[in-house]
Phi, psi and omega in degrees: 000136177267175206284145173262158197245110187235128174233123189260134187276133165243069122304118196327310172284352185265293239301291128011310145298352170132013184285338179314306180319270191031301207285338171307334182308327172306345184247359181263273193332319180282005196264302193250028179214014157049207172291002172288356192194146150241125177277108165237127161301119198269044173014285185201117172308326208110357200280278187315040159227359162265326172223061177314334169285010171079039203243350185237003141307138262035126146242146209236128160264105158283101229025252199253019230231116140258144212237109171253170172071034188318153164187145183347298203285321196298310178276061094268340194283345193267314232255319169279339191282338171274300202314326180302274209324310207271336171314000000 
């Protein structure tokens, strides 16, 4: 299985929208998915110049799969929905 890739933007509107939770993800993922997932922080995905009014800020790109209006639960619940997959 390849490693899956969550990559979270701390670009000033998802931080600000609550991408600040985000960073507890640096302490869940390696406990429960071990070398199987890497977290990288993201300047800016790019998202908001797509949906300029912000209304779906904080985003996380799970590989290529995006989870907007992010939150913990919601990007594990997308990390297991690859890994299932992946089976």
């Amino acid at each position: 299985m390849e490693k899956i890739s969550v990559k979270v933007c701390t670009g000033t509107t998802c931080f600000v929208m609550g991408g600040a939770n985000l960073q507890e993800l640096n302490d869940i993922i390696p406990k429960k998915y071990g070398d199987k997932v890497e977290v990288l922080p993201s300047n800016c995905l790019g998202l908001c110049s797509i949906n300029w009014e912000y209304s779906k800020a904080p985003y996380v790109k799970v590989n290529d799969e995006v989870v907007s209006e992010a939150t913990v639960e919601k990007v594990l619940e997308e990390i297991n929905k690859q890994i299932a997959h992946n089976l």
